[in-house]
N, CA, C and O atoms as a Maestro MAE file, in Angstrom:
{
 s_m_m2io_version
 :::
 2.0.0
}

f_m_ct {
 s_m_title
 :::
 protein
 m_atom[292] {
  # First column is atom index #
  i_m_mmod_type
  r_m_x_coord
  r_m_y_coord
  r_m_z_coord
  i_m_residue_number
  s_m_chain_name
  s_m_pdb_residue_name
  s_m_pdb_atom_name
  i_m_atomic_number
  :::
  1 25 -16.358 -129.129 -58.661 1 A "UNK " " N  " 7
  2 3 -17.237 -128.013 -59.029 1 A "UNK " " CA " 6
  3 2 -18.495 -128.554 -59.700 1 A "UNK " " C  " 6
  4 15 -18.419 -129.447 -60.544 1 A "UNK " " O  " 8
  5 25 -19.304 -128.174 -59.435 2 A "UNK " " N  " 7
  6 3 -20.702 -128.640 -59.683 2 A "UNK " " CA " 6
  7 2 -21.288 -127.532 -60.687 2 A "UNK " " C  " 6
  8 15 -21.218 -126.335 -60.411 2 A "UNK " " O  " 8
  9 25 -21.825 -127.972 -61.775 3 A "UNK " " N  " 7
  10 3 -22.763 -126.533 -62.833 3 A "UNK " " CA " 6
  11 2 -24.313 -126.640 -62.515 3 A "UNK " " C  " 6
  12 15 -25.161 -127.528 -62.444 3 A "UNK " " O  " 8
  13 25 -24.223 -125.077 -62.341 4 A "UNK " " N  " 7
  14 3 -25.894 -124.716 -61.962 4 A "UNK " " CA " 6
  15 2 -26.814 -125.592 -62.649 4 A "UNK " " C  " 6
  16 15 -26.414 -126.064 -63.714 4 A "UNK " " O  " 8
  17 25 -27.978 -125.904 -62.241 5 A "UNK " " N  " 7
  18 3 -29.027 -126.843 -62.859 5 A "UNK " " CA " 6
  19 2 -29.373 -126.486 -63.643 5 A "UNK " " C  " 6
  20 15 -29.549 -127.349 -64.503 5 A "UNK " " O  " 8
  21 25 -29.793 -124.928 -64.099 6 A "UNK " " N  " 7
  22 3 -30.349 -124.507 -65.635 6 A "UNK " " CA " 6
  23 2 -28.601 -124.474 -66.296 6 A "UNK " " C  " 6
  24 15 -28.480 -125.637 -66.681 6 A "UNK " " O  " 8
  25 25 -28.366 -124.349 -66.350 7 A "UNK " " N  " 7
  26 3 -26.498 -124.833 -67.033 7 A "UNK " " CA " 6
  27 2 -26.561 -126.311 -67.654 7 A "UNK " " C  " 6
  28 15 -26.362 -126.694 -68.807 7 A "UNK " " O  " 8
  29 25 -26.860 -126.916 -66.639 8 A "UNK " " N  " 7
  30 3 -26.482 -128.657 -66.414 8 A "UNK " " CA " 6
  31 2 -27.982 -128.857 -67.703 8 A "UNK " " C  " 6
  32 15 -27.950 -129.574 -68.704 8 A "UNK " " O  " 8
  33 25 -28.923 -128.157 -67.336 9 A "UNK " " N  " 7
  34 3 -30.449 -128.486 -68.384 9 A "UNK " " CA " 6
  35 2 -29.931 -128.478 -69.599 9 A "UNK " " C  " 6
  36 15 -29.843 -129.338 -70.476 9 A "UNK " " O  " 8
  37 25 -29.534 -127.145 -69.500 10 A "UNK " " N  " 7
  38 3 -28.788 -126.308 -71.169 10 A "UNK " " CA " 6
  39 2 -28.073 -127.087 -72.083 10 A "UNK " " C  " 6
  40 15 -28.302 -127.128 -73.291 10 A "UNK " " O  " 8
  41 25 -26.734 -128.038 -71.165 11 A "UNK " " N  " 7
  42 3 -25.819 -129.015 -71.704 11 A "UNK " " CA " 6
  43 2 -26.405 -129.766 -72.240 11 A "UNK " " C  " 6
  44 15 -26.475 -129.762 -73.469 11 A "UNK " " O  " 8
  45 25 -26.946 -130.551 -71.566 12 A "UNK " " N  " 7
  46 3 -28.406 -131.597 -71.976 12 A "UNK " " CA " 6
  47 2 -28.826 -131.732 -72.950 12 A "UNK " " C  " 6
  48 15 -28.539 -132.528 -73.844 12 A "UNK " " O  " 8
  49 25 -29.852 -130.653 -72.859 13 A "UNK " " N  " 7
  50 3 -30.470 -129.926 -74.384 13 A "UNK " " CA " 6
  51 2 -29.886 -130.271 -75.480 13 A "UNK " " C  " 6
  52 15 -30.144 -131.206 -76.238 13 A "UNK " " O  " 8
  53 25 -28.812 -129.204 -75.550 14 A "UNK " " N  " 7
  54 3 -28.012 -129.504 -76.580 14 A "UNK " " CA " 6
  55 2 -27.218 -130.418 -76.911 14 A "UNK " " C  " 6
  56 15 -26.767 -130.500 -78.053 14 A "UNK " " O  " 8
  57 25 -26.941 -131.205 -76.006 15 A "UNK " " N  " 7
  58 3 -25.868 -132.398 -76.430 15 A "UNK " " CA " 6
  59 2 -27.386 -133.255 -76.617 15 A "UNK " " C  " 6
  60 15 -26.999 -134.237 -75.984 15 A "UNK " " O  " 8
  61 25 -28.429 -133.527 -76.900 16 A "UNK " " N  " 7
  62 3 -29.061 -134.577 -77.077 16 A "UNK " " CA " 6
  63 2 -29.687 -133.889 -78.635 16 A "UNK " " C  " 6
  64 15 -30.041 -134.661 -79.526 16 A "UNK " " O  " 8
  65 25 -29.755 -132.578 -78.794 17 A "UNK " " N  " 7
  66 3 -29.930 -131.892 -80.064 17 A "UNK " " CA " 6
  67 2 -29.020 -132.260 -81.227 17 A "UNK " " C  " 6
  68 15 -29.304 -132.602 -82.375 17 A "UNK " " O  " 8
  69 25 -27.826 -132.094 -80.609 18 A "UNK " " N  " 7
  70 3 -26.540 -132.377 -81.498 18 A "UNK " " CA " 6
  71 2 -26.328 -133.936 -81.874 18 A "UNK " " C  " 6
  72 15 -25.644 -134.272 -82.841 18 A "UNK " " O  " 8
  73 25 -27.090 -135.014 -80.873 19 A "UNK " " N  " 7
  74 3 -26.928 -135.744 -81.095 19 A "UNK " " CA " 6
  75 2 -28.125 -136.827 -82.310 19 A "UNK " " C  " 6
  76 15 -27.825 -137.867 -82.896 19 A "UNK " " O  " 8
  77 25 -29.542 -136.025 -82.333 20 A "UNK " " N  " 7
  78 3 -30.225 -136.178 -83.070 20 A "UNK " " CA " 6
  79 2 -30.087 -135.837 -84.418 20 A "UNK " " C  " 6
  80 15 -30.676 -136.519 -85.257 20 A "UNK " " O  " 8
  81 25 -29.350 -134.819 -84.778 21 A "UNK " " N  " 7
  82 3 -28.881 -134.010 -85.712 21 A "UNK " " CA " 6
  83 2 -28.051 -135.026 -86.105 21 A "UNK " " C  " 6
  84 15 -28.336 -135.775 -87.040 21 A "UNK " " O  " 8
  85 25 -26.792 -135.127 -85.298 22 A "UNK " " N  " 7
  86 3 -26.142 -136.158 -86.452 22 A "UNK " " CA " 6
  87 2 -27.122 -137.749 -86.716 22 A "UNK " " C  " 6
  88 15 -27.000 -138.523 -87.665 22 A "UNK " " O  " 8
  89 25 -27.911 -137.847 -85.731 23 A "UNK " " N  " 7
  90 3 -28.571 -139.276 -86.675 23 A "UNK " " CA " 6
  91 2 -29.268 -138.797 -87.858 23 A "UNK " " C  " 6
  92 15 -29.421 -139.527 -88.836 23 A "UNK " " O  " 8
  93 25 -29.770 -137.399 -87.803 24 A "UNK " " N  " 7
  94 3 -30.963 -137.463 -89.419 24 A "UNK " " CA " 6
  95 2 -29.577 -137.420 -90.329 24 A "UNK " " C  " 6
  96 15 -29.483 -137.899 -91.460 24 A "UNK " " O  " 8
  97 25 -28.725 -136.878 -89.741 25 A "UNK " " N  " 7
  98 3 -27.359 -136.736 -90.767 25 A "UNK " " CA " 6
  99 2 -26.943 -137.779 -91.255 25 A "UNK " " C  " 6
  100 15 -26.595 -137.717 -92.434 25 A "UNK " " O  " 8
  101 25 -26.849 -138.862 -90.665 26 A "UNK " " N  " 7
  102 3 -26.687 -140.341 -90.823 26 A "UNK " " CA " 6
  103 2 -27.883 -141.239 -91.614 26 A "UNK " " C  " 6
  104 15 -27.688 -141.936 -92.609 26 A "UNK " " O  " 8
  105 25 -28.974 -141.073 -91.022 27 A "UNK " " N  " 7
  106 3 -29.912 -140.979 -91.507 27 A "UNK " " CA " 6
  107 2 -30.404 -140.828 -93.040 27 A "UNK " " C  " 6
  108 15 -31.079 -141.585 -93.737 27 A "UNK " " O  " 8
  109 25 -29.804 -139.545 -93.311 28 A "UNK " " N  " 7
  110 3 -30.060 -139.082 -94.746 28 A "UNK " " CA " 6
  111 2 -28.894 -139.463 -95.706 28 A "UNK " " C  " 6
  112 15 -29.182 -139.576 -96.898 28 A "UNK " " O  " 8
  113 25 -27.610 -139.672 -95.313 29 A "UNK " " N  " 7
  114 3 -26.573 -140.571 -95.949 29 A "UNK " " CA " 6
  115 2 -27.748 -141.799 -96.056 29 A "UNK " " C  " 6
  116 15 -28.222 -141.913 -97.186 29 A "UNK " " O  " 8
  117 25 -28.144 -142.496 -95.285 30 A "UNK " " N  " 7
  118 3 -27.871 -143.968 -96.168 30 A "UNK " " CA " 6
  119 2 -29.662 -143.823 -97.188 30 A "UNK " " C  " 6
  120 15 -29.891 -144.707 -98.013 30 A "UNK " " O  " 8
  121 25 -30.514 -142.905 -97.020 31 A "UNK " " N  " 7
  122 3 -31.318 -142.511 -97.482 31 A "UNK " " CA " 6
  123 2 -31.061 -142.084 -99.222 31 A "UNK " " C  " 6
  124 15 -31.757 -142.384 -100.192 31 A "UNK " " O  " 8
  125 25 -29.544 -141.124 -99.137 32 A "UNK " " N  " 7
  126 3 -28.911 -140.608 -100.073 32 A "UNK " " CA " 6
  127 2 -28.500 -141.831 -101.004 32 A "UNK " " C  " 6
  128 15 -28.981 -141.894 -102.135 32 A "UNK " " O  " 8
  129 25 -27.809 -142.593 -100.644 33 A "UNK " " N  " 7
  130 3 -27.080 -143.758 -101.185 33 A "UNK " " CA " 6
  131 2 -28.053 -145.059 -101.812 33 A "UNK " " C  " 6
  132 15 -27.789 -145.954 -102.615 33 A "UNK " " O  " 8
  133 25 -29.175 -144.745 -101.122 34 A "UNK " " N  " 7
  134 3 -30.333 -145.936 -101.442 34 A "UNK " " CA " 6
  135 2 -30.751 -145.726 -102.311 34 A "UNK " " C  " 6
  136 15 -30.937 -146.538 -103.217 34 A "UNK " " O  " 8
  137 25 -31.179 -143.985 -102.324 35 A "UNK " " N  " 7
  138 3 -31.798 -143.146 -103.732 35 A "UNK " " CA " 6
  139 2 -31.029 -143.352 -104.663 35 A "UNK " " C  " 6
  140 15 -31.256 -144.274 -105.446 35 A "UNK " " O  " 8
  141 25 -30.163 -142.710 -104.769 36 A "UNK " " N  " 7
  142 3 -28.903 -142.948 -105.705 36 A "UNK " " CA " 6
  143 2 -28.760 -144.280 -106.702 36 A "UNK " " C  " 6
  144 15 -28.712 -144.257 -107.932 36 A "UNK " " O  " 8
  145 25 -28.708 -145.390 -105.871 37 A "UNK " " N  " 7
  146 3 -29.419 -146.664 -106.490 37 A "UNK " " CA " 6
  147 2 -30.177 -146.893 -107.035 37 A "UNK " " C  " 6
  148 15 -29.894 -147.636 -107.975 37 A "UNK " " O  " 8
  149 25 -31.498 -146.522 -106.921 38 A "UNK " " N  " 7
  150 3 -32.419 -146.082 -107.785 38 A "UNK " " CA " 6
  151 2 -32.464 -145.370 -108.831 38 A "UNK " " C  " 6
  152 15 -33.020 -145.622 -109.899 38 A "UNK " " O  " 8
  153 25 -31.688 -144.191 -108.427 39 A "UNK " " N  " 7
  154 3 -31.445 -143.343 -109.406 39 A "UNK " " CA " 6
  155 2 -30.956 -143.710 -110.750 39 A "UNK " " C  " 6
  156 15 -31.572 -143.518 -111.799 39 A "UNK " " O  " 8
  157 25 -29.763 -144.268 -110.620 40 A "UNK " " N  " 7
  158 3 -29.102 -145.513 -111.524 40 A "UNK " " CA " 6
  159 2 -29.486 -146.589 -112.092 40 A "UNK " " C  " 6
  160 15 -29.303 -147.015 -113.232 40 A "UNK " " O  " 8
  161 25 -30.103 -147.045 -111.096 41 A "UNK " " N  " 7
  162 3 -30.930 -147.721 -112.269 41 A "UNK " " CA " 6
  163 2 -31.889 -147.596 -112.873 41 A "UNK " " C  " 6
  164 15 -32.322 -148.550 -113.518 41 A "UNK " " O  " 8
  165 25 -32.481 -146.476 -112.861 42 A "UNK " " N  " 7
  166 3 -33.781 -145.588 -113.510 42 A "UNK " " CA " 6
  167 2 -35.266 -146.477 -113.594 42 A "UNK " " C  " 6
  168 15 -35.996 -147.052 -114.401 42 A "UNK " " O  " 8
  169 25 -35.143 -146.149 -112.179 43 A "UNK " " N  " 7
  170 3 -36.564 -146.790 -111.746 43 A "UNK " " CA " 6
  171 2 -37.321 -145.277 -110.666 43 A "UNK " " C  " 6
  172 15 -36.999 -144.639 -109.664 43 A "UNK " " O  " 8
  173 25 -38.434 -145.307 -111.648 44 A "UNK " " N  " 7
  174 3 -39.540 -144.562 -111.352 44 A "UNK " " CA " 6
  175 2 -38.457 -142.563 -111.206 44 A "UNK " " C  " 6
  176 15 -38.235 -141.766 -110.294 44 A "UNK " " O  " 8
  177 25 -38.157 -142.639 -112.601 45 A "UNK " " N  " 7
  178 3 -37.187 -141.623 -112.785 45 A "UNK " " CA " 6
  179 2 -37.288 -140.144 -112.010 45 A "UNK " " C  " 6
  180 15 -36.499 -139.636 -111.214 45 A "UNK " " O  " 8
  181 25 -38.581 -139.633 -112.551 46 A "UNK " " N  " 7
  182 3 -39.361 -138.537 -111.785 46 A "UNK " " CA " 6
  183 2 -39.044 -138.647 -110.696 46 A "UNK " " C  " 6
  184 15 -38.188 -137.935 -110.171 46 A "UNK " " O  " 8
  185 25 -39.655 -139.549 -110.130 47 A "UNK " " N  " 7
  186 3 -39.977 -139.400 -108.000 47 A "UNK " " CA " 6
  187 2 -38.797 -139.752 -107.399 47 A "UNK " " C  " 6
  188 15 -38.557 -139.297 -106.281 47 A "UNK " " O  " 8
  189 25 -38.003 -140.493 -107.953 48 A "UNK " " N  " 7
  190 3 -36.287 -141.392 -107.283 48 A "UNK " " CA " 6
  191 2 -35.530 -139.741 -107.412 48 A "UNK " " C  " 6
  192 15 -35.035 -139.250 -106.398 48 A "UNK " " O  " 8
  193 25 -35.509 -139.061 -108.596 49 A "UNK " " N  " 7
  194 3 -34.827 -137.890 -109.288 49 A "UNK " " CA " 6
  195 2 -35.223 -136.269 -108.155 49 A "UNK " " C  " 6
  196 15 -34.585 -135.308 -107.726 49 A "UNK " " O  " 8
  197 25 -36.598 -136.772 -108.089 50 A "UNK " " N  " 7
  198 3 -36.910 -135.126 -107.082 50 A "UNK " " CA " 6
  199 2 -36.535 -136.086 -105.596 50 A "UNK " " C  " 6
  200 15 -35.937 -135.147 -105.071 50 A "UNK " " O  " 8
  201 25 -36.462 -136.849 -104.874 51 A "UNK " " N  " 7
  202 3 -35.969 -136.965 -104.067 51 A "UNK " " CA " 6
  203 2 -34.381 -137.225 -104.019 51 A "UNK " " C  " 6
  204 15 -33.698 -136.651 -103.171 51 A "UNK " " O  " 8
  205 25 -34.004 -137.814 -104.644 52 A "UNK " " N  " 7
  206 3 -32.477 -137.472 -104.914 52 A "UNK " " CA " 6
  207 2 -31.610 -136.224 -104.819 52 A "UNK " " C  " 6
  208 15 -30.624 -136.184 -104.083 52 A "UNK " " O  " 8
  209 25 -31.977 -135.264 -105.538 53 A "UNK " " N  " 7
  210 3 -32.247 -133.866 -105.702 53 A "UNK " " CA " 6
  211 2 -31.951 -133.331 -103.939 53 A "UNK " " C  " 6
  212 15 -31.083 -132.691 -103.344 53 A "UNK " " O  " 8
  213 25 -33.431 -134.134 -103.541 54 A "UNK " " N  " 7
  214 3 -33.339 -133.454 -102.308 54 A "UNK " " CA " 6
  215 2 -32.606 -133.525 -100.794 54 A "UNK " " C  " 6
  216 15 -32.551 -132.714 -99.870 54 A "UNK " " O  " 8
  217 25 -31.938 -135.210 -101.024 55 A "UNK " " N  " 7
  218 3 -31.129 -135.658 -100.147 55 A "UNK " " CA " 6
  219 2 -29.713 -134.807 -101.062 55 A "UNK " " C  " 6
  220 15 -28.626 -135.160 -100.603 55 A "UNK " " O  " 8
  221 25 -29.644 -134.142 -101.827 56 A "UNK " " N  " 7
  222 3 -28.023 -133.560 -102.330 56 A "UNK " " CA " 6
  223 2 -28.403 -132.586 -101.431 56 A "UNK " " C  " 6
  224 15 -27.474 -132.419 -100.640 56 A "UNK " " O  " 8
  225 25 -29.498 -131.743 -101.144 57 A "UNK " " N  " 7
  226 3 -29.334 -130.180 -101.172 57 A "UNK " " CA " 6
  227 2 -28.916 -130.400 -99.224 57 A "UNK " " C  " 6
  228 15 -27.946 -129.791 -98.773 57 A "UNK " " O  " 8
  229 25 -29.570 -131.089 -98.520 58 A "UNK " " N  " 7
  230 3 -29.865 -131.485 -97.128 58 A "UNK " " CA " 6
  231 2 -28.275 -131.958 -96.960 58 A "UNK " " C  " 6
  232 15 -27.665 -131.340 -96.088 58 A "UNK " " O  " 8
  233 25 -27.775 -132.643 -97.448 59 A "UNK " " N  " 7
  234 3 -26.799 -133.371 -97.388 59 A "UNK " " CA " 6
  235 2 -25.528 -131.896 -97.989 59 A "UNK " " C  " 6
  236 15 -24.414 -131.914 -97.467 59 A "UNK " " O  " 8
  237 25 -25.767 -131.031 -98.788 60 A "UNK " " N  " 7
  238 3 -25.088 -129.966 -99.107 60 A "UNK " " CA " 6
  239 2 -25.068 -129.181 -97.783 60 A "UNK " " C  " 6
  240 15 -23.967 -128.992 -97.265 60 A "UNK " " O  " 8
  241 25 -26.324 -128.642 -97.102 61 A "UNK " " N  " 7
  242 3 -26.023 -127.994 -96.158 61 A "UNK " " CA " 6
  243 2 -25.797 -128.586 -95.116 61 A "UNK " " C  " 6
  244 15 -24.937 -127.967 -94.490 61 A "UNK " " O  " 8
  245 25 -26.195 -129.657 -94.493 62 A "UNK " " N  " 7
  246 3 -25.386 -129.956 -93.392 62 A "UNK " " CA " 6
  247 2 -23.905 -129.726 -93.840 62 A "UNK " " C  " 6
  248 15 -23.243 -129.264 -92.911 62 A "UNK " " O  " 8
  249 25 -23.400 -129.859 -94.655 63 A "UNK " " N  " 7
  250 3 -21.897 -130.207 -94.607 63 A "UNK " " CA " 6
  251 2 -21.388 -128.355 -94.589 63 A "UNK " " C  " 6
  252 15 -20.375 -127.970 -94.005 63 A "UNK " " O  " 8
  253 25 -22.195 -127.567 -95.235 64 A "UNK " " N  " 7
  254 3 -21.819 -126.389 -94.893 64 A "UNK " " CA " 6
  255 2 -21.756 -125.292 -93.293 64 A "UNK " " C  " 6
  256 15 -21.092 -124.294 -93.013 64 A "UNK " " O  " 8
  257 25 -23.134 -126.352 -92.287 65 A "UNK " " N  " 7
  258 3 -23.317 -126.305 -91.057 65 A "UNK " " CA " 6
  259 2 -21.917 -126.610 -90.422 65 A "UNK " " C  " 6
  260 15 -21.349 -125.958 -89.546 65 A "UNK " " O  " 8
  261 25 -21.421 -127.918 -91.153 66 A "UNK " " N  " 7
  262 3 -19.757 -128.016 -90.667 66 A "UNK " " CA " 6
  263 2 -20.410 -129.671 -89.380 66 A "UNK " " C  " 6
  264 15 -19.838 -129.789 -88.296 66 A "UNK " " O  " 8
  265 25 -21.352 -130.515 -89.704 67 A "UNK " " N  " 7
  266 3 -21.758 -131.491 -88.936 67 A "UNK " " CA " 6
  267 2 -20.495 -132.485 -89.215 67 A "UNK " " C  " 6
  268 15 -19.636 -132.380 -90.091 67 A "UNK " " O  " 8
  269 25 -20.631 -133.400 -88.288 68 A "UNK " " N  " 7
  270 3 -19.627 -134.329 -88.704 68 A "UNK " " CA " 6
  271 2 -20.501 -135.834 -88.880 68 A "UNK " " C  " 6
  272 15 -21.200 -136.464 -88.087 68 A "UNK " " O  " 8
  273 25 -20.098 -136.079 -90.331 69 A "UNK " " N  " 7
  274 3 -20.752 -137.406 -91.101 69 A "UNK " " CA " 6
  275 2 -20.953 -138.771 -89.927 69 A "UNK " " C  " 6
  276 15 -22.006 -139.396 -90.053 69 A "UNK " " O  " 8
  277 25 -20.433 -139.019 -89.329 70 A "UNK " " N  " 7
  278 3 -20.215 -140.535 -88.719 70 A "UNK " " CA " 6
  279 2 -21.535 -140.804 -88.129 70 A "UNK " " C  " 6
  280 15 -22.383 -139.977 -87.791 70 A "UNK " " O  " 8
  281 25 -21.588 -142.353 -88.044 71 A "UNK " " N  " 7
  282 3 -22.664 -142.960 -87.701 71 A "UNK " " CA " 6
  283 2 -23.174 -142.671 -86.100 71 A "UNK " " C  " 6
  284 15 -22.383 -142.012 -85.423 71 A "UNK " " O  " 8
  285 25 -24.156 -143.016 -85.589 72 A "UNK " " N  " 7
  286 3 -24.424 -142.448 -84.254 72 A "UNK " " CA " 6
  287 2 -24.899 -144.527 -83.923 72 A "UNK " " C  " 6
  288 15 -25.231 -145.361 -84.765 72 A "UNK " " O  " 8
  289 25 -24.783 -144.638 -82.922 73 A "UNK " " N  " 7
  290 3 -25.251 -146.158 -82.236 73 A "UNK " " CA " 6
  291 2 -26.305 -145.702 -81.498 73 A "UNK " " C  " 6
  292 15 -26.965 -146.485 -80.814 73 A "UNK " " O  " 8
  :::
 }
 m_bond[291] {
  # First column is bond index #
  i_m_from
  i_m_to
  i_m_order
  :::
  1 1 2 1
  2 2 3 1
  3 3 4 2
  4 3 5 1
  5 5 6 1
  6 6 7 1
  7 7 8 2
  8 7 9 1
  9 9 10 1
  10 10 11 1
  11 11 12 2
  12 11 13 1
  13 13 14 1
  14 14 15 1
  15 15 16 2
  16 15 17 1
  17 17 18 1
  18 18 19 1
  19 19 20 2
  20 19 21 1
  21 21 22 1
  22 22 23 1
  23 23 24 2
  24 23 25 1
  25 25 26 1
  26 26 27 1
  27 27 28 2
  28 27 29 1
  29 29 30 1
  30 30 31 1
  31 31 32 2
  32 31 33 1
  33 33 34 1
  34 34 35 1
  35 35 36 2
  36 35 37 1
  37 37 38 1
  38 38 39 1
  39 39 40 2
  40 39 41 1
  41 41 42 1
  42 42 43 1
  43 43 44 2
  44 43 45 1
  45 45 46 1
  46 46 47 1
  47 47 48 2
  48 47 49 1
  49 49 50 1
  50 50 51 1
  51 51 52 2
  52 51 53 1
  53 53 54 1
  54 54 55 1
  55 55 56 2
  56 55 57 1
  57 57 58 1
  58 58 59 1
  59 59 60 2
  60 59 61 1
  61 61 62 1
  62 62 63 1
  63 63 64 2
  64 63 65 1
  65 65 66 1
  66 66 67 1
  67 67 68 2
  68 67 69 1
  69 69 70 1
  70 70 71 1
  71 71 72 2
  72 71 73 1
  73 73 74 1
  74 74 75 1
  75 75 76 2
  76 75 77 1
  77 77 78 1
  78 78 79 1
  79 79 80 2
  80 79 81 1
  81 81 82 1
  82 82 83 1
  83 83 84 2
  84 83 85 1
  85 85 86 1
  86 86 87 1
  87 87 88 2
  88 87 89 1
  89 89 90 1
  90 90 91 1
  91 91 92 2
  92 91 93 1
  93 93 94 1
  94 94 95 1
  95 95 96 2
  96 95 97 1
  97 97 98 1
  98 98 99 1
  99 99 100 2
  100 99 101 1
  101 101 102 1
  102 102 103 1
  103 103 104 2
  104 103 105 1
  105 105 106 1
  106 106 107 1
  107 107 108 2
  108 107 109 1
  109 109 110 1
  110 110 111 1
  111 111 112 2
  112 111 113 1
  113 113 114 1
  114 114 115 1
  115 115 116 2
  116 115 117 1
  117 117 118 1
  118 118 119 1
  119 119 120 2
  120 119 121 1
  121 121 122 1
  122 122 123 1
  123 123 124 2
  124 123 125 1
  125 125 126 1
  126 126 127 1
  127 127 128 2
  128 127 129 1
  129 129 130 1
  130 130 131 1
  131 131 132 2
  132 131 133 1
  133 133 134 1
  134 134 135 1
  135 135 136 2
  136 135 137 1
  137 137 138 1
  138 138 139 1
  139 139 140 2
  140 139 141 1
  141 141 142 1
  142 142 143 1
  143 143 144 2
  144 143 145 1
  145 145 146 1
  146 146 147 1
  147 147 148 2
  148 147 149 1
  149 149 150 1
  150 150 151 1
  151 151 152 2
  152 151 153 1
  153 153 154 1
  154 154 155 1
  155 155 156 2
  156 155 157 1
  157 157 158 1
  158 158 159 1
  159 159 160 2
  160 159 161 1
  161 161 162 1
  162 162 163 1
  163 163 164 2
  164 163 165 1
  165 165 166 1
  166 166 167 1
  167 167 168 2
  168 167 169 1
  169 169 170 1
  170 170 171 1
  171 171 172 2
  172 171 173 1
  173 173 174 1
  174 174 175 1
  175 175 176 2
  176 175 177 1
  177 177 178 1
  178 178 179 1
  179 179 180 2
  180 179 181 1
  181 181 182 1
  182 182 183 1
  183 183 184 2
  184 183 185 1
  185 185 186 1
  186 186 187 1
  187 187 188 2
  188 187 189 1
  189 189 190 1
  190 190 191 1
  191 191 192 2
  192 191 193 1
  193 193 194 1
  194 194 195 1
  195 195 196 2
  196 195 197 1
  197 197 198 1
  198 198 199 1
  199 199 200 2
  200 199 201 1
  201 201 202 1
  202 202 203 1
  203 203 204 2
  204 203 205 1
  205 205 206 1
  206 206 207 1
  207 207 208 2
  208 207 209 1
  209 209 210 1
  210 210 211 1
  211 211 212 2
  212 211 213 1
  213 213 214 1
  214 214 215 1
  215 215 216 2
  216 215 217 1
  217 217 218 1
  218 218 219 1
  219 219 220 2
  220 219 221 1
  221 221 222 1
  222 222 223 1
  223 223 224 2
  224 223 225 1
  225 225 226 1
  226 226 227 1
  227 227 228 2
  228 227 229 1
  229 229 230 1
  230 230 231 1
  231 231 232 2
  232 231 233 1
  233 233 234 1
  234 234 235 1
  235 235 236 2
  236 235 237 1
  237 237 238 1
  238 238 239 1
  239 239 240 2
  240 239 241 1
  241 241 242 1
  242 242 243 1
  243 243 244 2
  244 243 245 1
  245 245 246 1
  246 246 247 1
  247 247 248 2
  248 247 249 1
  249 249 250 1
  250 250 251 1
  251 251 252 2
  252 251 253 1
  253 253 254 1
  254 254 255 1
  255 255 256 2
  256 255 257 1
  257 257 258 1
  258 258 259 1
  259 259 260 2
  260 259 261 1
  261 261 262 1
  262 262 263 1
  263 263 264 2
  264 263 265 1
  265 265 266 1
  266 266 267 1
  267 267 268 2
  268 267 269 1
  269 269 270 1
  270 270 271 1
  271 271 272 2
  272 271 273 1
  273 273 274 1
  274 274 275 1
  275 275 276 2
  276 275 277 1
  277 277 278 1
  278 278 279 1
  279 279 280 2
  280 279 281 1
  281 281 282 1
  282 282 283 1
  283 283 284 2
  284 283 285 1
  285 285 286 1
  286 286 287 1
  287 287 288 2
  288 287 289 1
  289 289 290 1
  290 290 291 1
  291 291 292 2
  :::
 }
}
């Protein structure tokens, strides 16, 4: 069985959507973890602190989206 070409587009789409998604997801983990480092060691407190901040909230909702964490190759 063969799927219609706008079907077969559609799959596409989205499986290459889903698959970008989990890299910023991945992405923003090791982004998260780098900050974090910084964070700790309290270097440049302000700017490490509002971006920190902001990899929690990104990193909060993906996980409420229900994404799954793992690395992408």
């Amino acid at each position: 069985m063969t799927l219609p070409i706008e079907t077969n587009r559609l799959f596409k789409i989205k499986a290459a959507t889903f698959a970008l998604t989990r890299q910023m997801a991945a992405d923003t983990i090791e982004l998260y973890k780098r900050e974090k480092r910084l964070f700790y060691n309290h270097i440049k407190k302000q700017k490490t602190g509002f971006r920190f901040s902001w990899c929690i909230m990104i990193i909060k909702s993906l996980f409420l989206q229900g994404y799954p964490f793992t690395k992408v190759k």
